[in-house]
N, C-alpha and C positions, 0 to 999 in steps of 0.2 A: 266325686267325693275326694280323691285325690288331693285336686288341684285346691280343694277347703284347706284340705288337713296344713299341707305346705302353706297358703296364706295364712294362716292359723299360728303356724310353728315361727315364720318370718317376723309375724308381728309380735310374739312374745319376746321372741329376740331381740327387738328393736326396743320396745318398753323395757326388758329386764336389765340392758347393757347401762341404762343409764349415760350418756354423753354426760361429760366434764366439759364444758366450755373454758379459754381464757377470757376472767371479767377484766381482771386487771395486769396489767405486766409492768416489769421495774426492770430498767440497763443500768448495770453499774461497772465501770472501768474498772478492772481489777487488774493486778499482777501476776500470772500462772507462772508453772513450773512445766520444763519438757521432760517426763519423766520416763517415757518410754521410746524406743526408735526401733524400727523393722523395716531392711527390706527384701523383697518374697519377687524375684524373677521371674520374667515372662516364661510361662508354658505353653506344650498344645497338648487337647486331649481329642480321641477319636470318637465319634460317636456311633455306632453299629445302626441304620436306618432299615428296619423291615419290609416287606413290601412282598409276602404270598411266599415263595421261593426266593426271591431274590433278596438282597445283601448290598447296602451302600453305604459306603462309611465318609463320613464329613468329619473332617476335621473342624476346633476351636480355638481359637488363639485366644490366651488371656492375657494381659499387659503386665508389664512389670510394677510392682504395689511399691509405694512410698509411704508407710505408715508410722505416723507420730501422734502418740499420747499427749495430752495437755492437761496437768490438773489444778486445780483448785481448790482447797478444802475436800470436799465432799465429791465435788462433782470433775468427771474426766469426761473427754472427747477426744476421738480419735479423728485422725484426718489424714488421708490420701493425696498429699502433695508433695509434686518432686522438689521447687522449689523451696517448699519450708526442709523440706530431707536434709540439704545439700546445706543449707544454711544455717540450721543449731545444732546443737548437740545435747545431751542429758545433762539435766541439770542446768542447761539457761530457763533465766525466765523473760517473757514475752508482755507485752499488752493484751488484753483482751477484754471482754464484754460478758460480761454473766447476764444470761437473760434469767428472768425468773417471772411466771404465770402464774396467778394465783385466781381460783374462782370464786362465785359470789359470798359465797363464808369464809373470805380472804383467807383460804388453806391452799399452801404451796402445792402446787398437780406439774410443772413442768419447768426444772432447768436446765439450761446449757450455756456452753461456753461459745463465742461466735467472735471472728476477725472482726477488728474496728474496719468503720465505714469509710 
């Protein structure tokens, strides 16, 4: 009875979410702006592993983060590159690619901004 109620509960989910599909999509070169720049140094953190009585701790190393905003109108993207870091500053602007997906009732459902090819 269970194992109904759960295929039951899965399928209603799946009917009631509704998927958005892209019907159609548009690239257009645009201009951006770098509006934001962050960068956040490598760390480690410990992790405490349990095990009955016992205690083992594992360390994490995270990398050091190169984070740049890009915007355009409406829409911003952030991106993790050392290279682009190293290379502008706030307030250039760059080439880029505004995707934009529209579904079958040509209503916009999904933009972004994307390096040329």
């Amino acid at each position: 009875m269970k194992r109904f109620i759960l295929l039951v509960v899965i399928i209603m989910c799946v009917v009631l979410t509704g998927c958005q599909t892209v019907e159609k999509e548009e690239k257009i070169d645009v201009i951006a702006t770098v509006t934001d720049m962050q960068y956040r140094s490598s760390y480690q953190t410990t992790i405490p592993i349990y095990n009955g009585k016992t205690t083992t701790f594992i360390s994490q190393t995270h990398p050091a983060r190169y984070l740049v905003t890009i915007s355009y109108e409406d829409v911003s993207e952030t991106f993790n590159n050392r290279n682009l870091y190293e290379n502008v500053k706030e307030g250039d602007t760059i080439q880029m690619v505004l995707y934009r997906g529209y579904d079958k009732d040509n209503n916009l459902i999904k933009q972004a901004l994307q390096f040329p090819e």
